[in-house]
N, C-alpha and C positions, 0 to 999 in steps of 0.2 A: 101407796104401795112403794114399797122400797126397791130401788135399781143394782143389781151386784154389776159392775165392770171387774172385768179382768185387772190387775196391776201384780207384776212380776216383781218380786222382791229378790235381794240377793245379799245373801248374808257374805259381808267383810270381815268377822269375827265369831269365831266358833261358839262363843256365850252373848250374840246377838239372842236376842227377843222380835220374834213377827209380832206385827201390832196388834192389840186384839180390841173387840168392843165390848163393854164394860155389861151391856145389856143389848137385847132385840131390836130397838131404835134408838139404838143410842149415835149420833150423826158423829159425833170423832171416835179413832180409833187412835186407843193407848200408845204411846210412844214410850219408850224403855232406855233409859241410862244402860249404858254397855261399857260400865268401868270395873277394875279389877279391885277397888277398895274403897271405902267411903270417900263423899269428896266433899268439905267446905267452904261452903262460897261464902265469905265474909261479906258482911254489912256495906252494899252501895258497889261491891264488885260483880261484873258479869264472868262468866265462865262457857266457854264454847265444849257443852257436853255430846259424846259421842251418842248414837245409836248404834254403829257397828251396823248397818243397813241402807244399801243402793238401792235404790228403784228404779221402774219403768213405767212413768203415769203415760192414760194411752196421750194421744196427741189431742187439744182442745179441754184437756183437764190441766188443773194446779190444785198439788196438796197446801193447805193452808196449816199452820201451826199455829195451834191457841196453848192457852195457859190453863194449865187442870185447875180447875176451881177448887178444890182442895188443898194442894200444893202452894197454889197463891194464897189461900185465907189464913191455911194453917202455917206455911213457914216463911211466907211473903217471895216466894222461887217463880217468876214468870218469864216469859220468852223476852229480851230487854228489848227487841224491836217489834212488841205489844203481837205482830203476827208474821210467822215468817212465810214464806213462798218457796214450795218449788214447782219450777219449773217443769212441762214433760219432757225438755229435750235435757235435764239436769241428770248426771248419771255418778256423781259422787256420792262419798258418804251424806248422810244426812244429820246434820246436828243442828242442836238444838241451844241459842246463848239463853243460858238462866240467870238472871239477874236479881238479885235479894234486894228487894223493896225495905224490909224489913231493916230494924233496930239492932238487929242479934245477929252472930254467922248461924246459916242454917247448909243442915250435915244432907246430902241424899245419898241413900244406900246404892250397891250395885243391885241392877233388875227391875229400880224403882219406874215408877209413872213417872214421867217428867216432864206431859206434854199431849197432845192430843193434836192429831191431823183428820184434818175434815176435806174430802176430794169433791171438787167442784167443777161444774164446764164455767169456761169462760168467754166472756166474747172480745176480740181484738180489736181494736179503733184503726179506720182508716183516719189519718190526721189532714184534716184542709186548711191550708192557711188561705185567709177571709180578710178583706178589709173591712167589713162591716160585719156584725152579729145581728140577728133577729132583736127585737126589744121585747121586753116581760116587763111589767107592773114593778117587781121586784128590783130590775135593773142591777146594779150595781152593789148594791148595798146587803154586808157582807154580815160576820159573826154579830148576833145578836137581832138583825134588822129584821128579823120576821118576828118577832113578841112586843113590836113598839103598837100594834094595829087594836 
C-alpha cells in the first residue's frame, strides 16, 4: 500500500511544473526543466538546470534525485553526482546538474523531464568513536573480497 505524506511546494517561477508521477506506482515523481529556451549541454559538460521549485520535505524525509532512464539511454543526460539529496530543512530552489555522458551535445526542451525525485525516511547515525570494532569473518577485506570464497 502506497503512503501519501504532505510535502509543500512553492513555485519560484511562474512556468515552474509540480512534479508529477508518470503512473499509479510509479516511486519517483517527474522533475521538469524550467528554462525559457532549449538548452545544450555539450559532450562531457555538466549544467546546473532549474526546476523553478522550493520545497518543504516533512522533517525525517530526503528527496533523492535519480536519472530518468530515458533521458540517460536516450541522450546520455544524467544527474553528474549519479544522485542528488535534498535535504528537509533545504528550502532553495531545486536543481538538477545534468551531465552528458554521451559522445554528442544533447538539446533538453523547456517543460522537459529531467529527472525523477524519490521521497524517503531516513535514519541519522549517532557516530561513536571506538578503539576497537567487533570482528566479522569478512574483517577487513574490501572491493572484490567476498567472490574469492
Amino acid at each position: 500500500m502506497v503512503t501519501n505524506i504532505p510535502v509543500n511546494i512553492k513555485k519560484l517561477k511562474e512556468n515552474a511544473t509540480i512534479p508529477t508521477y508518470g503512473s499509479v506506482n510509479a516511486a519517483g515523481a517527474d522533475l521538469y526543466a524550467c528554462i525559457d529556451a532549449p538548452l545544450t549541454i555539450e559532450s562531457g559538460d555538466t549544467f546546473l538546470v532549474p526546476t523553478g521549485l522550493a520545497m518543504e520535505l516533512p522533517e525525517g524525509y530526503a528527496g533523492l534525485i535519480y536519472a530518468r532512464s530515458g533521458l540517460a539511454s536516450k541522450k546520455g543526460l544524467a544527474p553528474a553526482n549519479k544522485v542528488g539529496v535534498v535535504d528537509s530543512d533545504y528550502r532553495g530552489e531545486v536543481m538538477v546538474a545534468l551531465h552528458n555522458h554521451s559522445k554528442n551535445a544533447a538539446t533538453i526542451e523547456p517543460n522537459e523531464r529531467i529527472a525523477q525525485l524519490v521521497i524517503t525516511p531516513y535514519i541519522a547515525a549517532a557516530f561513536n568513536t571506538v578503539d576497537e570494532l567487533d570482528s566479522t569473518e569478512r574483517g577487513a577485506g574490501g572491493f572484490g573480497s567476498t567472490g574469492t570464497h
